[in-house]
N, C-alpha and C positions, 0 to 999 in steps of 0.2 A: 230780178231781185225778189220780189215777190214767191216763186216758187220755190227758192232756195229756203226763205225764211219757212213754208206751208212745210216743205221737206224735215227743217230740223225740229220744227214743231212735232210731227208724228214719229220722228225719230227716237225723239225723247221719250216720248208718251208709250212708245209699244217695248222702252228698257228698260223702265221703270217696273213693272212686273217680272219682268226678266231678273233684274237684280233682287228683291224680295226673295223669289224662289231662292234662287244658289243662297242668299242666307241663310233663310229657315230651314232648309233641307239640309244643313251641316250644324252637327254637335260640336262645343269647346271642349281643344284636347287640350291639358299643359301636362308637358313634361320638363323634368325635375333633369338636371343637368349636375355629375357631383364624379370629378371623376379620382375623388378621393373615398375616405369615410372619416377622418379627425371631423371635418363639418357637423356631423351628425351629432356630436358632443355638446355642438356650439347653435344648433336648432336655427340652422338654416340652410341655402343650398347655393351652390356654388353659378346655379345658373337655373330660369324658367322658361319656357318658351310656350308660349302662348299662341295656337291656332282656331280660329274662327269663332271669338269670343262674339256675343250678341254682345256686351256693353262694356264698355271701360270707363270707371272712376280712380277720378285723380282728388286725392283728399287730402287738402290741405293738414300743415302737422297740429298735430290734438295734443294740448298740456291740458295739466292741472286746474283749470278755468273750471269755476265753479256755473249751475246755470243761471245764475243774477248776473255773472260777466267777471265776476273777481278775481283776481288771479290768486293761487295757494301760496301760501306761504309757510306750509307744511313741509315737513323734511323729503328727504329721497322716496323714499317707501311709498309714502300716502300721495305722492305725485304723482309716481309710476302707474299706483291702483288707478288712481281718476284718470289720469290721460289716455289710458288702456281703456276704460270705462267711457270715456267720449268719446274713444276713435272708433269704438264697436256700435256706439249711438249713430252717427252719421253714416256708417256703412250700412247701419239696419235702414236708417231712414229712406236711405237713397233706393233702397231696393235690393239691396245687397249684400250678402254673408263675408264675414270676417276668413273663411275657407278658400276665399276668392284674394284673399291679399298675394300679389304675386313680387311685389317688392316692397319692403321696409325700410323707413331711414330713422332712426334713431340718432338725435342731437339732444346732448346734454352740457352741462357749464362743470361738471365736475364727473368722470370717468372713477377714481379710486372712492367714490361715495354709490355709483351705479352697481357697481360690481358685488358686492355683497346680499345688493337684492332683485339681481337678474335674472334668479332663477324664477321671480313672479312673473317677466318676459316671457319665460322659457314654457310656465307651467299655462299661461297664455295662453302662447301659439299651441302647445300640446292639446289642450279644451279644444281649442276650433281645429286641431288637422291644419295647421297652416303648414305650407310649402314655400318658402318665397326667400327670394333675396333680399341679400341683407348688407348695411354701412353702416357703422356707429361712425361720428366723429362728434370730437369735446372742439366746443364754442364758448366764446370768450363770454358770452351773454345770451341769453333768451329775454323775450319778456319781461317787465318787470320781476317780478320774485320767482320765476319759472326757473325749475332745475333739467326738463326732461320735457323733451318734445317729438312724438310719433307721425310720421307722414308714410303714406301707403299708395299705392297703385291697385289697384281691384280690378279683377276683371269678374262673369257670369258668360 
């Protein structure tokens, strides 16, 4: 019993740099999957695939929370700004660029109030080179007075 334990002792120990190497020694690919073009109108992609990222963040979705904790209770627009403006805060935080979002979900309480100022979305993702898939769906509710809420997947 003894030798089997001393065995996977050094077994571990001499993979452990093994694994390291084959990391570090491979660059993150993502490719953009789109086997249309209408998407392109709508700034996003029909699919990403993402090959030997060094890290993935999963970020929680970013409203209009001011930084005292408050929630807005500003109309569409000025929501859209701040919550795009917090989800770009936490992705910088973490170590990480907004270029890197490789999936978007977008949940709102009112869709025909969204659409008139999506193109701040749009001009958004355009500043950062964003790639990434994308879901809108309308919810019954957010947060108290929240109209618009962003969650993303990042990878580097």
């Amino acid at each position: 019993m003894k030798k089997t334990a001393k065995f996977l002792v050094v077994l571990v120990i001499t993979s452990m740099p093994l694994l390291a190497q084959t990391k570090k020694g491979k660059q993150m690919e993502k490719r953009i999957i789109n086997p249309w073009e209408w998407q392109n109108e709508r700034s996003y992609a029909q699919a990403v695939e993402v090959k030997n990222p060094e890290g993935t963040l999963y970020v929680s979705g970013q409203a209009a929370v001011n930084a005292d904790g408050t929630s807005s209770n500003e109309n569409m627009e000025s929501q859209i700004k701040l919550a795009l403006n917090n989800l770009e805060q936490v992705i910088s935080k973490a170590g990480y660029e907004p270029n890197g979002i490789v999936r978007l979900t977008i949940y709102t309480t009112d869709t025909a109030a969204l659409w008139p100022h999506f193109n701040i979305i749009q001009e958004w993702i355009a500043k950062h080179g964003v790639k990434q898939a994308t879901s809108l769906m309308e919810v019954k509710s957010l947060f108290e007075t929240l109209k618009v809420e962003f969650e993303a997947t990042v990878v580097k």
